[in-house]
ChimeraX commands (.cxc) that place a marker at each C-alpha (Angstrom):
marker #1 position 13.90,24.09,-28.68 radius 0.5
marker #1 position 11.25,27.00,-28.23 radius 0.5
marker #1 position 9.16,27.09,-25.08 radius 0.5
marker #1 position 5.92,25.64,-26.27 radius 0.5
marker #1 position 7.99,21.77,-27.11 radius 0.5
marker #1 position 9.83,22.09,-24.31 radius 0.5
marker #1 position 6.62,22.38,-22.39 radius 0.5
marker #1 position 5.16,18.93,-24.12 radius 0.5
marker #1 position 8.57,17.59,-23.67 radius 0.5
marker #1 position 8.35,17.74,-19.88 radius 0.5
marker #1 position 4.37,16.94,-19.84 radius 0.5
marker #1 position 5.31,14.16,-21.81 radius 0.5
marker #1 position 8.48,12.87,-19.00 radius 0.5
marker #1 position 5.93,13.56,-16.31 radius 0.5
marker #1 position 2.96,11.67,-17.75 radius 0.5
marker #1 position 5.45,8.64,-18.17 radius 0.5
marker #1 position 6.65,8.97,-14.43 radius 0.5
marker #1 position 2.83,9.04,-13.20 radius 0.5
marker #1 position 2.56,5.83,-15.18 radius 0.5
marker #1 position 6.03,4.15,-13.62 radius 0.5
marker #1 position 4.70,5.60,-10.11 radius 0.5
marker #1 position 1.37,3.97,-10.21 radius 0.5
marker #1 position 2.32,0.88,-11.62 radius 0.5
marker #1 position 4.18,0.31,-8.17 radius 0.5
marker #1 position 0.72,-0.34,-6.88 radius 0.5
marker #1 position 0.65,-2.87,-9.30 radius 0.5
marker #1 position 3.99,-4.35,-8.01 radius 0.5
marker #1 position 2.06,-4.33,-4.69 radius 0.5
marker #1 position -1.18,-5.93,-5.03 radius 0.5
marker #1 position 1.46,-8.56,-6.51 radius 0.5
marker #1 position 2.97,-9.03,-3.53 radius 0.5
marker #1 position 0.32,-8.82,-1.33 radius 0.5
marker #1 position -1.49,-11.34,-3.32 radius 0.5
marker #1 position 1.77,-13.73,-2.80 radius 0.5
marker #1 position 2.27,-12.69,1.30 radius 0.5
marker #1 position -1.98,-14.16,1.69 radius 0.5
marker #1 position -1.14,-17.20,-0.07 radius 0.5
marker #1 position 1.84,-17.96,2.41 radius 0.5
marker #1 position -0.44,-17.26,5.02 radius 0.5
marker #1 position -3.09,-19.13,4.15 radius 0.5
marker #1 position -0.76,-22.13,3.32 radius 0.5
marker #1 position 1.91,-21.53,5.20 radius 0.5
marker #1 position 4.35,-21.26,2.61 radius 0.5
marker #1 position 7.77,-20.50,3.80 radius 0.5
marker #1 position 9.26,-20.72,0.39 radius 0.5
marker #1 position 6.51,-18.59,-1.48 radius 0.5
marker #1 position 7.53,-15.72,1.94 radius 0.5
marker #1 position 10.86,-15.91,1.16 radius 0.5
marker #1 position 10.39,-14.89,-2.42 radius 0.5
marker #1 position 8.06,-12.17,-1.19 radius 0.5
marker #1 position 10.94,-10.60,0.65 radius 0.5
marker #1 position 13.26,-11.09,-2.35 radius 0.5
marker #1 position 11.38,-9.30,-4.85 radius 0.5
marker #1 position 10.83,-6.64,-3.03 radius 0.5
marker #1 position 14.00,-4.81,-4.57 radius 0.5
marker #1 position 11.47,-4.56,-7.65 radius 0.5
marker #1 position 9.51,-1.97,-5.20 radius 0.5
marker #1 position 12.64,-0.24,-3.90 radius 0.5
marker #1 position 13.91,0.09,-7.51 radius 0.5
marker #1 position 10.79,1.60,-8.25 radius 0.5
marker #1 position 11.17,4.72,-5.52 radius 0.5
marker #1 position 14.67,5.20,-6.81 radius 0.5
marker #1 position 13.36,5.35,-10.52 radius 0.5
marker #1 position 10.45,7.64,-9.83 radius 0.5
marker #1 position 12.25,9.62,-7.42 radius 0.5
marker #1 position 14.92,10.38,-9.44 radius 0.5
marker #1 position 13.00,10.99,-12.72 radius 0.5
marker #1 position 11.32,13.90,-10.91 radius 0.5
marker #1 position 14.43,15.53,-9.74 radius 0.5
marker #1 position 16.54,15.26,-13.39 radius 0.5
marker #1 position 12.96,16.79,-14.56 radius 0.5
marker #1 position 13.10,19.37,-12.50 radius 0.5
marker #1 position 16.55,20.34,-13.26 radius 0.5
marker #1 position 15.42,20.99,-16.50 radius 0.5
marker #1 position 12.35,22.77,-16.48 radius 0.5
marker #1 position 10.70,24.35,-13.66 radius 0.5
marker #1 position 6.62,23.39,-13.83 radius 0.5
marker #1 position 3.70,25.88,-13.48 radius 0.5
marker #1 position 1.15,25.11,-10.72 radius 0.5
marker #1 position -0.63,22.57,-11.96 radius 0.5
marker #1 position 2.59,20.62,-13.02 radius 0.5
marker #1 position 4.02,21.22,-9.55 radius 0.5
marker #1 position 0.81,19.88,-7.70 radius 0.5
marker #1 position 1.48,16.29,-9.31 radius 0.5
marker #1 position 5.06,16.25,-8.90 radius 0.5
marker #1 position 4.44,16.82,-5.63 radius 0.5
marker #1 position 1.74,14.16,-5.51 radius 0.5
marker #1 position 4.06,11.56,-7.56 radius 0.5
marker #1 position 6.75,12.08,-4.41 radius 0.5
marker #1 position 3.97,11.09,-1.48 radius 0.5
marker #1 position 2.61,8.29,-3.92 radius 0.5
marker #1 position 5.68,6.53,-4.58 radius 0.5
marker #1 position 6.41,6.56,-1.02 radius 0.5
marker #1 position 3.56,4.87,0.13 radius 0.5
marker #1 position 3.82,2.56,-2.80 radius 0.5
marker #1 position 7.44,1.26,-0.96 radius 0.5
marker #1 position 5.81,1.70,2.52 radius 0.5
marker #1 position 2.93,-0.58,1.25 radius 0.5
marker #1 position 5.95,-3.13,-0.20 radius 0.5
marker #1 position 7.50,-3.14,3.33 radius 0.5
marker #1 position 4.33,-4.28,5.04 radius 0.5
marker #1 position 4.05,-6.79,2.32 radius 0.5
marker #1 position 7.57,-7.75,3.31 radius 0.5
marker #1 position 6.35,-7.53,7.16 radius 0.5
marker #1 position 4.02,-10.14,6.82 radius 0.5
marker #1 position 6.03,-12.33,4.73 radius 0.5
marker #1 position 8.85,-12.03,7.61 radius 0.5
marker #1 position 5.91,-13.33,10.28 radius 0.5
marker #1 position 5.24,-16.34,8.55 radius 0.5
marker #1 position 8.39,-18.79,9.19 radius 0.5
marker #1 position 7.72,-17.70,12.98 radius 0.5
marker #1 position 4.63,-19.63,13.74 radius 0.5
marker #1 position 6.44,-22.86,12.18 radius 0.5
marker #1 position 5.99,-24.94,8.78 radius 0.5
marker #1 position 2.86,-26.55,10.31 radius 0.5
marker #1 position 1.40,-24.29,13.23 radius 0.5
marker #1 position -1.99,-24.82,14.81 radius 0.5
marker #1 position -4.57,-22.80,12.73 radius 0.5
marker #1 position -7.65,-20.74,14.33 radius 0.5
marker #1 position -10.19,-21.02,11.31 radius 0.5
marker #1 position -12.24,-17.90,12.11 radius 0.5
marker #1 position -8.61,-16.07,13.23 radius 0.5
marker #1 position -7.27,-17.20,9.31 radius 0.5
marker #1 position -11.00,-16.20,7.64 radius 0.5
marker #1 position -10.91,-12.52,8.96 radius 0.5
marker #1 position -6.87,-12.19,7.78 radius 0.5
marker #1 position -7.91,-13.41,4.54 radius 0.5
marker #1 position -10.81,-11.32,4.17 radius 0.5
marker #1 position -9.12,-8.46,5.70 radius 0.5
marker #1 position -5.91,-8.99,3.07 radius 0.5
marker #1 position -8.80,-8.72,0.11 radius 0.5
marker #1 position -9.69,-5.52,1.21 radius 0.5
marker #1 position -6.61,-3.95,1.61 radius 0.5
marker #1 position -6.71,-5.48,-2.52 radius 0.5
marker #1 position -9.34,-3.54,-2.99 radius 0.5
marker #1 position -8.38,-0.04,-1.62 radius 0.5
marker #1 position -4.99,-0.54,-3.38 radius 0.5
marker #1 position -6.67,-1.35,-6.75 radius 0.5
marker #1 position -9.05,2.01,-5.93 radius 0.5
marker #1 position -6.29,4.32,-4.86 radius 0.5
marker #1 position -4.70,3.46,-7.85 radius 0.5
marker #1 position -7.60,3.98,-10.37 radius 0.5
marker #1 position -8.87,7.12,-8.55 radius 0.5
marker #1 position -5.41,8.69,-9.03 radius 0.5
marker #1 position -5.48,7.52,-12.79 radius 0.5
marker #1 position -8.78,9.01,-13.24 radius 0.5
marker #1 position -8.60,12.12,-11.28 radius 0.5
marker #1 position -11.72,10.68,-9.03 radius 0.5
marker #1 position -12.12,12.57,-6.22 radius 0.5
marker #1 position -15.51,10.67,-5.09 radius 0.5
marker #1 position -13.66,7.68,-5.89 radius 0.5
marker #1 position -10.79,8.60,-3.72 radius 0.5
marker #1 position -12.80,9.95,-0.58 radius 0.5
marker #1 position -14.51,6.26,-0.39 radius 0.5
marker #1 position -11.72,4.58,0.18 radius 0.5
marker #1 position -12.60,5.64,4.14 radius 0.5
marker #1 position -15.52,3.55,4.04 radius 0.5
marker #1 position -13.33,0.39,3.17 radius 0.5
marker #1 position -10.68,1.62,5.43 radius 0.5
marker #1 position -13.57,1.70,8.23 radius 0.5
marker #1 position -14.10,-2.32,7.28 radius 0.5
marker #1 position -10.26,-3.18,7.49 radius 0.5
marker #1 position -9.92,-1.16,11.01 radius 0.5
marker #1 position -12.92,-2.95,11.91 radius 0.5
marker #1 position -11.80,-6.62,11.12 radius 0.5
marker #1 position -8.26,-5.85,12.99 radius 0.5
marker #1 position -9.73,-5.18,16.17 radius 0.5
marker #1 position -12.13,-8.72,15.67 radius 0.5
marker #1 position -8.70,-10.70,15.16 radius 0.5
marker #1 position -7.16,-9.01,18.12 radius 0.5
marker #1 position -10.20,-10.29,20.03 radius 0.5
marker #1 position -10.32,-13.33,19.25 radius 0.5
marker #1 position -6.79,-13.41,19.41 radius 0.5
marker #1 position -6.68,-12.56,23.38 radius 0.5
marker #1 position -9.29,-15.72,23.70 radius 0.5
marker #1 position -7.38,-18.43,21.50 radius 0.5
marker #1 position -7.63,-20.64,24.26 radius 0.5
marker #1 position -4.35,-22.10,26.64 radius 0.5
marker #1 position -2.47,-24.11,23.92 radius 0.5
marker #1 position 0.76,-22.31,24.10 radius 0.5
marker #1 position 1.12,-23.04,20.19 radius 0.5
marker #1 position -2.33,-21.93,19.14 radius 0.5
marker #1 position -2.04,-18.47,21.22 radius 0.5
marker #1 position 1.67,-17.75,19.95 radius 0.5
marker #1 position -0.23,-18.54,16.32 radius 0.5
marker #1 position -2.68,-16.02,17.27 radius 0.5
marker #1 position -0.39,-13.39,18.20 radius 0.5
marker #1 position 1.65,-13.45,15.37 radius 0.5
marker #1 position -1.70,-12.99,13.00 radius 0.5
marker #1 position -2.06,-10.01,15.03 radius 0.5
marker #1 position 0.57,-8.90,13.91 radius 0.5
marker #1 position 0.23,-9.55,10.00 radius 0.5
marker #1 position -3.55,-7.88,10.42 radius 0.5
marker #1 position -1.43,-4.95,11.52 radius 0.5
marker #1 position 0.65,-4.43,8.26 radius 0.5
marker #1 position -2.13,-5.06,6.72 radius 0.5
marker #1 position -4.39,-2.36,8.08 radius 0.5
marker #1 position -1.30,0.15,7.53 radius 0.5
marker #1 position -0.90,-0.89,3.54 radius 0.5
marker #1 position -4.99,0.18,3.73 radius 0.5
marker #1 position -4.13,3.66,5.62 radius 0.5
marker #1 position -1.53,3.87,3.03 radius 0.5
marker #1 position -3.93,3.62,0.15 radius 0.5
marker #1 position -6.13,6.80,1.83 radius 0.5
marker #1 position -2.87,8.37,1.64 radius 0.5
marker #1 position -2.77,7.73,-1.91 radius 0.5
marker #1 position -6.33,8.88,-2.15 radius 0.5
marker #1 position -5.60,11.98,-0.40 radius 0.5
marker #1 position -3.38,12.94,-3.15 radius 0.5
marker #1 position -6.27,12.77,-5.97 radius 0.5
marker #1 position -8.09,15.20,-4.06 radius 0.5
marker #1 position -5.01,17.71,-3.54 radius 0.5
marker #1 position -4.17,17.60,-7.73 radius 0.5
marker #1 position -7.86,18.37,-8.43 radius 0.5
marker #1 position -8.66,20.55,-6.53 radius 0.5
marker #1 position -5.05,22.10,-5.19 radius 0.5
marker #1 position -6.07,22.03,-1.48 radius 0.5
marker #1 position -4.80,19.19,1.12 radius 0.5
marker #1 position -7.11,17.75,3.18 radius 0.5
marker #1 position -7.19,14.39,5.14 radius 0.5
marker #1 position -10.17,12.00,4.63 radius 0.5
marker #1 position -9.70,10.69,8.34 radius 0.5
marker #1 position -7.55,11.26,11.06 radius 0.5
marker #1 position -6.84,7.34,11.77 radius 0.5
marker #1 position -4.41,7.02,8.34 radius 0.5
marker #1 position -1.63,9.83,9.45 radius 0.5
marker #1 position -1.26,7.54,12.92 radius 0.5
marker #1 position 2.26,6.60,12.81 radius 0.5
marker #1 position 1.59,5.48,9.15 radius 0.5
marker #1 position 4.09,3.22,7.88 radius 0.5
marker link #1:1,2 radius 0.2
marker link #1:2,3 radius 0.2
marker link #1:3,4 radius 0.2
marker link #1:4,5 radius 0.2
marker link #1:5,6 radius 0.2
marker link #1:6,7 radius 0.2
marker link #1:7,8 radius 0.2
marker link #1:8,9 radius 0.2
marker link #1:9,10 radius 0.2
marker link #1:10,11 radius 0.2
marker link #1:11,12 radius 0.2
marker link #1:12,13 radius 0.2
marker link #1:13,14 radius 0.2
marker link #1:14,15 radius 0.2
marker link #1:15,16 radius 0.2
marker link #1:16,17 radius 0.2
marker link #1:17,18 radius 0.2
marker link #1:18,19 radius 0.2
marker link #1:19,20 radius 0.2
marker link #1:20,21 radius 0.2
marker link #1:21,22 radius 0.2
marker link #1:22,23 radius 0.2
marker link #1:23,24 radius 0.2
marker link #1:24,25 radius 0.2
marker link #1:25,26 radius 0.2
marker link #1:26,27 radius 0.2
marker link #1:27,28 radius 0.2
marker link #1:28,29 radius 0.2
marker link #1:29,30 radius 0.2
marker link #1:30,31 radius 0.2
marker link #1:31,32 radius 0.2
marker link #1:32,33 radius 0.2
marker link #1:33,34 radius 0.2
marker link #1:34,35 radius 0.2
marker link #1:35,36 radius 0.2
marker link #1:36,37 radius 0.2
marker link #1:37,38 radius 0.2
marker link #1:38,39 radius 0.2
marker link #1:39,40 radius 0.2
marker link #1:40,41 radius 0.2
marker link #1:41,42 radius 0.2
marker link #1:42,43 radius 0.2
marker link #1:43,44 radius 0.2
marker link #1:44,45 radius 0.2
marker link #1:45,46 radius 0.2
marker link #1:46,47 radius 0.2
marker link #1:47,48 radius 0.2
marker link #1:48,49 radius 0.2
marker link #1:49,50 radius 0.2
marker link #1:50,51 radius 0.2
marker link #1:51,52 radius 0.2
marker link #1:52,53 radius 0.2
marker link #1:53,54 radius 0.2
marker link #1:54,55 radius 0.2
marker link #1:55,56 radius 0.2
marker link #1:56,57 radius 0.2
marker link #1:57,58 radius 0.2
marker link #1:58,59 radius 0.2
marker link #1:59,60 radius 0.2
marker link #1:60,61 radius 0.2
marker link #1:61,62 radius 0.2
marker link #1:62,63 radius 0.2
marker link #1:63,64 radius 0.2
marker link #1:64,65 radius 0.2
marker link #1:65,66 radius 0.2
marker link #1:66,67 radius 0.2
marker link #1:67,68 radius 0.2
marker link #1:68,69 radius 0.2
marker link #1:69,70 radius 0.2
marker link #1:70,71 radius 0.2
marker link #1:71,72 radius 0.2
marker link #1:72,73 radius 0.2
marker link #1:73,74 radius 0.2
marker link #1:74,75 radius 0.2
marker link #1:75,76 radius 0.2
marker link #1:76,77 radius 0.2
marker link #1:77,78 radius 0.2
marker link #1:78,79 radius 0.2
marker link #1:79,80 radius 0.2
marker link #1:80,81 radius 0.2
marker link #1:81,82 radius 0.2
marker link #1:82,83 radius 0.2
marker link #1:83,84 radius 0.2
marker link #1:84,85 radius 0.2
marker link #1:85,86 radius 0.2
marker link #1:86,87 radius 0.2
marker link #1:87,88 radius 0.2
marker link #1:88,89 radius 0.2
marker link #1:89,90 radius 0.2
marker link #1:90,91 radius 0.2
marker link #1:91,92 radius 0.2
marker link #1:92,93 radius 0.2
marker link #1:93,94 radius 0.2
marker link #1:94,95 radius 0.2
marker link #1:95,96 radius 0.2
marker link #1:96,97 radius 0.2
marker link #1:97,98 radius 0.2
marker link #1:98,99 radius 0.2
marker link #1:99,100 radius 0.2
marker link #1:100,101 radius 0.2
marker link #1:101,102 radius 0.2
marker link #1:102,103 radius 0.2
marker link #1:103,104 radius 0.2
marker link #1:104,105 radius 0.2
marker link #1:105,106 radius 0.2
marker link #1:106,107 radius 0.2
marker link #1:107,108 radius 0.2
marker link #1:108,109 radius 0.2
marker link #1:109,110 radius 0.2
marker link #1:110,111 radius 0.2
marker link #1:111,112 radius 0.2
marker link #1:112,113 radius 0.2
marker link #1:113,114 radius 0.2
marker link #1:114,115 radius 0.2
marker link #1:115,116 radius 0.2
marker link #1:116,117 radius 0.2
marker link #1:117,118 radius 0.2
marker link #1:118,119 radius 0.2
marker link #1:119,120 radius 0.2
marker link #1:120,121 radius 0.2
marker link #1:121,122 radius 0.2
marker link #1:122,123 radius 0.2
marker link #1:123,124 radius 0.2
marker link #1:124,125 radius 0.2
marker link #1:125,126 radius 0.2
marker link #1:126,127 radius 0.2
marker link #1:127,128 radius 0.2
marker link #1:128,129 radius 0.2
marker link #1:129,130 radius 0.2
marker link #1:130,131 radius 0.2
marker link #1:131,132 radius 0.2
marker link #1:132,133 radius 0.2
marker link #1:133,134 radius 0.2
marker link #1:134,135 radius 0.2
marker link #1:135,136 radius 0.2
marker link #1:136,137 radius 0.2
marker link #1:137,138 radius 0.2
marker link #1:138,139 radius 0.2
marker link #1:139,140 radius 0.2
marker link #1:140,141 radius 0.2
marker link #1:141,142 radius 0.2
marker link #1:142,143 radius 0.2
marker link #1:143,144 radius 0.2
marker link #1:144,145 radius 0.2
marker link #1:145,146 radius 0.2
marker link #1:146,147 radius 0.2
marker link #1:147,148 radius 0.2
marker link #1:148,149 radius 0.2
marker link #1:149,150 radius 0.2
marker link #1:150,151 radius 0.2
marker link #1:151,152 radius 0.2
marker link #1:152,153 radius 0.2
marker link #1:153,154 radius 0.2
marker link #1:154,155 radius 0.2
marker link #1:155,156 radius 0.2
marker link #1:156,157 radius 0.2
marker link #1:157,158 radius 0.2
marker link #1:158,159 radius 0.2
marker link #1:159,160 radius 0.2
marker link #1:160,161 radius 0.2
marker link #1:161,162 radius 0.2
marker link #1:162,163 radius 0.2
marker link #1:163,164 radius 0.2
marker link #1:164,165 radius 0.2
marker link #1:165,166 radius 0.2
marker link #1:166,167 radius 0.2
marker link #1:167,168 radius 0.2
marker link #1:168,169 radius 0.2
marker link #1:169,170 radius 0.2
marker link #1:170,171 radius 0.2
marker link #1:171,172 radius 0.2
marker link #1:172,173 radius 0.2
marker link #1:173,174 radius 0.2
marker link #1:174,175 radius 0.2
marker link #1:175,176 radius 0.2
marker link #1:176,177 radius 0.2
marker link #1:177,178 radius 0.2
marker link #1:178,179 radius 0.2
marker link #1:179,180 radius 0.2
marker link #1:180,181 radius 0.2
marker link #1:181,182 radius 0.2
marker link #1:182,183 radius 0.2
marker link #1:183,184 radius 0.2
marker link #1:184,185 radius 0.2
marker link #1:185,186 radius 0.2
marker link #1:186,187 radius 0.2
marker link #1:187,188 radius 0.2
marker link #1:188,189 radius 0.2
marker link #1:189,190 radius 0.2
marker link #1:190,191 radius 0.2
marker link #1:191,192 radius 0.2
marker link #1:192,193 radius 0.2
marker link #1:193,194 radius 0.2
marker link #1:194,195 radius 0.2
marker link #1:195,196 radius 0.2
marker link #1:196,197 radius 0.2
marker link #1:197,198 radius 0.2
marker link #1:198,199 radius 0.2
marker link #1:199,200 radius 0.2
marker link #1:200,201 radius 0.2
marker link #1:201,202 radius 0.2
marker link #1:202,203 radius 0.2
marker link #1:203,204 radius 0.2
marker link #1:204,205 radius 0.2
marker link #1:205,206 radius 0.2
marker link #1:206,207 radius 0.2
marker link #1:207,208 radius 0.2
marker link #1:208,209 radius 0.2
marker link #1:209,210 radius 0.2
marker link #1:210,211 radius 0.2
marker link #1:211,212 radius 0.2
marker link #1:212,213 radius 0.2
marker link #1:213,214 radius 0.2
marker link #1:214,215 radius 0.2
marker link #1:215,216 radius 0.2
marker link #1:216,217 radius 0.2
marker link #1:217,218 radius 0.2
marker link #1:218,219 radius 0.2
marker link #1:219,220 radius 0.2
marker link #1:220,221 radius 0.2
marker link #1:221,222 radius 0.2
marker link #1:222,223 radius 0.2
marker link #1:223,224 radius 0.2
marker link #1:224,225 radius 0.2
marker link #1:225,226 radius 0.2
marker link #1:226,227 radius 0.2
marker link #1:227,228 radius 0.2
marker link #1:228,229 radius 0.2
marker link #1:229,230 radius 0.2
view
C-alpha cells in the first residue's frame, strides 16, 4: 500500500473514531434525560437502570481509547492529525466523566425515599438546571462536529446560567424550613445540582477542544471548569 492510501486509510479510521467519540455525548444526554425523570418522579427503578447502562459509556472510552492507540501503531499522523487525536483522548474522557455524574445523581435518588417531601421551587431550578446542562452537551457536541469555535466559546455563557442556578438551590436549600425530612430532601438536591453543574464544566471542556483543533493553541474559556472537574 503506497503512502498516499495509507494516508486515507488512517483519515478514514480516525474520522470513524471522532464519530464513535462524539456519539458518547449522545449516550449521555440519554442518560441524563433518564437521571431528571427519576428525579422529578422519584423513580427508583428508572435510577437503577441509569446506573446499569452506564457500562454502554464505559464501553465507549475503552472503544475509542483503544482505536486511537492500534491507529497509532500503525501510522504516525502529521500535525493536524495529531491535534484531534489528541482532542478525541480529552473528549472521550469527559464523555465517561459526564456518564458518572449521570450515575451520581441516579445513586442520590433512592436516598431521599420512594415518597420524600418535595420543595417545588428546590425541584423547578434542578429541572431547569438539568435542561441546561442538555443544552451545553448537545452544543459541545455540535461545535466539535462542526469545527465552531464561536459556537464552542458560548458554551460559558450557559455555563454562567447553570453555576448560577446551583448556588439558588443551595440557598434555598439552607432555608428549607425545620422538617427534618424536607431539609435532608434539600440536601440531597444539593447534591444532584452538583453533578450536574460538573457534566456542564465538562461540556466547556469539550468546547475547549474545538478551539485547540482549529486553531492548534490551548486555551481555557474560564477558569471555573478546570476546578476539580470531574
Amino acid at each position: 500500500m503506497s503512502a498516499m492510501p495509507e494516508r486515507r486509510h488512517f483519515q478514514q479510521q480516525l474520522a470513524e473514531l471522532e464519530q464513535h467519540a462524539l456519539g458518547g455525548l449522545d449516550l449521555v444526554v440519554e442518560q441524563l434525560d433518564r437521571a431528571l425523570e427519576a428525579v422529578e418522579h422519584q423513580d427508583v427503578e428508572l435510577a437503577q437502570l441509569v446506573i446499569a447502562d452506564d457500562d454502554r459509556l464505559d464501553g465507549r472510552y475503552l472503544e475509542v481509547h483503544q482505536g486511537i492507540l492500534s491507529l497509532l501503531a500503525l501510522q504516525a499522523p502529521v500535525a493536524g492529525d495529531l491535534r484531534l487525536v489528541a482532542a478525541l483522548l480529552h473528549i472521550i474522557k469527559h464523555v465517561e466523566r459526564m456518564g458518572d455524574q449521570c450515575v451520581n445523581v441516579a445513586k442520590l435518588i433512592p436516598l431521599s425515599g420512594h415518597e420524600p417531601p418535595i420543595d417545588n421551587d428546590i425541584l423547578c431550578k434542578i429541572l431547569q438546571m438539568g435542561q441546561f446542562a442538555r443544552a451545553e452537551v448537545i452544543q459541545c457536541r455540535r461545535s466539535f462536529a462542526e469545527r465552531d469555535v464561536p459556537m464552542a466559546e458560548d458554551l460559558v455563557a450557559r455555563d454562567v446560567a447553570i453555576n448560577r442556578l446551583n448556588r439558588e438551590i443551595f440557598r434555598l436549600a439552607l432555608q428549607a424550613g425545620d422538617d427534618v425530612d424536607v431539609r435532608e430532601w434539600a440536601m440531597i438536591m444539593t447534591m444532584v445540582a452538583r453533578a450536574l453543574e460538573r457534566i456542564g464544566d465538562n461540556a466547556v471542556d469539550i468546547g475547549e477542544q474545538t478551539a485547540f483543533v482549529v486553531t492548534g493553541l490551548f486555551r481555557e474559556f474560564s477558569d471555573a471548569s478546570h476546578v476539580g472537574t470531574g
